[in-house]
Steps between C-alpha positions, in 0.01 A plus 500: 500500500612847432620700774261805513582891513298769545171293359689355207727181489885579500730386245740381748684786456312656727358706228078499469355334167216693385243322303588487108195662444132487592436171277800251534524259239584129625721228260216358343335828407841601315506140309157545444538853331785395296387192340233735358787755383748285403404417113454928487753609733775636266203667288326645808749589732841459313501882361410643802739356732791519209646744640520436877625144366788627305617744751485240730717276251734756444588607909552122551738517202705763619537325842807270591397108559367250249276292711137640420125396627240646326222490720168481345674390179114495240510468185884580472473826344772680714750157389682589183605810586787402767851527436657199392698485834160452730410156576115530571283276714132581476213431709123532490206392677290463190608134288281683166734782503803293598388293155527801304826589650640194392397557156654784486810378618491201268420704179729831558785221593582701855832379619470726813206301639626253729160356654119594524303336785148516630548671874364703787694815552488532818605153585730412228731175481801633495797505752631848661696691315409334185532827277677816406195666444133499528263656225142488585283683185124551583508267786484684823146638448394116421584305788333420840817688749667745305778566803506053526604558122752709577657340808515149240702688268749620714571190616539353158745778390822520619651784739588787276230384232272686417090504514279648231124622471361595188126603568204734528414635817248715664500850425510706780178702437332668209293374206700215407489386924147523462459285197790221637260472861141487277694201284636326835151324455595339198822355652441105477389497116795761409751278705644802679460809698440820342486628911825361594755760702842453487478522897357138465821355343791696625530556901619887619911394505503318123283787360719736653764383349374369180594632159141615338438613162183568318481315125507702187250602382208571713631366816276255528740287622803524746780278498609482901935333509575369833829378604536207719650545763635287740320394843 
C-alpha cells in the first residue's frame, strides 16, 4: 500500500502523487482503445504527434549511450529515424500495435531494432540498470500511475542515463484548459488524458530540475529530459 501524504499516496519519495486526472484509465481500457486505433493509428494520429516524435528522436540522438527503451513503442513510427549507433528495445502494452511495429521493422529492414515485446510499463521485465536511456513518446498520459512509470524507468536506466517525456499536458488555464477538462470525459475511448498535469508525472525535485521544452510548432507538446541520477 502506498504510504499517504497530505490526502494523496506518496511516491516513496516522500513526494504526494496527485491523481492523473479526474478519469484514470486502467490497462485494459488502454488495450481496449488501441486495438480500435491500431489499423488507423499512423493516419489518425501519426501527423499530429510527428513532431513531438521526431524531437524526441533527435534529443535521444544527441545523447551519449546506445542502450535505448522505447516505452510505448505503437506502431513504430518514431523507429527509423535513430542513428545507426542506437540499439533500440521497444515496448508496448497493446500486441495490435506491437504487430504493426514489427512490420515495419521487417519491411524498412531496421538494423537498430534489437527487440519488440508485449509489456507493462510500469512493471517491466527487465533487470536494473538495463539501459542508457529511457524514451517514453505519448505514454505518460496513458497509463494507470504516471509517477509508478517514472520510478520503473529509472530503475531500468543506468546512473547518468537519461529519462525522456514527449507529451501533451494540461494547459495551465485559458481556452485551450477549458477544452482539455470538457474532453477529460472522453478519456477511455481516446486512450489518454487530454486533463493530465505534468504535476502528476514529475514530483517538485525532478521537475525542478528537469530540462523542459515546448515542441515546435504550436507547443502542443513538451518534451521533459531527465537525468538519472544516482540514489
Amino acid at each position: 500500500m502506498h504510504d499517504m501524504l497530505n490526502g494523496y499516496p506518496s511516491d516513496g519519495e516522500g513526494a504526494p502523487v496527485p491523481p492523473p486526472s479526474r478519469s484514470a484509465l486502467d490497462a485494459e481500457a488502454v488495450k481496449l482503445a488501441y486495438r480500435r486505433w491500431a489499423n488507423v493509428y499512423d493516419l489518425a494520429f501519426g501527423g499530429i504527434s510527428r513532431f513531438g516524435r521526431l524531437r524526441a528522436v533527435e534529443a535521444v540522438n544527441g545523447l551519449p549511450g546506445t542502450d535505448v527503451l522505447e516505452v510505448g513503442v505503437g506502431t513504430g513510427l518514431a523507429l527509423p529515424h535513430y542513428n545507426a549507433d542506437k540499439v533500440i528495445t521497444g515496448i508496448d502494452l497493446s500486441t495490435d500495435m506491437l504487430a504493426k511495429a514489427r512490420e515495419r521493422v521487417q519491411r524498412d529492414k531496421l538494423t537498430t531494432v534489437h527487440d519488440l515485446l508485449e509489456m507493462d510499463a510500469e512493471a517491466t521485465r527487465f533487470a536494473d540498470n538495463s539501459f542508457d536511456i529511457a524514451v517514453a513518446m505519448f505514454v505518460a498520459s496513458v497509463v494507470p500511475h504516471p509517477r509508478k512509470l517514472l520510478c520503473e524507468l529509472k530503475r531500468v536506466v543506468r546512473p547518468g542515463g537519461y529519462i525522456l517525456f514527449v507529451n501533451h499536458f494540461l494547459a495551465p488555464g485559458g481556452v485551450r484548459g477549458a477544452v482539455e477538462h470538457a474532453m477529460a470525459r472522453a478519456s477511455r475511448s481516446l486512450g489518454w488524458h487530454p486533463d493530465f498535469a505534468m504535476e502528476s508525472l514529475l514530483p517538485p525535485n525532478d521537475l525542478a530540475r528537469a530540462y523542459i521544452q515546448p515542441v515546435p510548432p504550436m507547443g502542443l507538446f513538451t518534451l521533459v529530459t531527465l537525468e538519472n541520477l544516482p540514489d
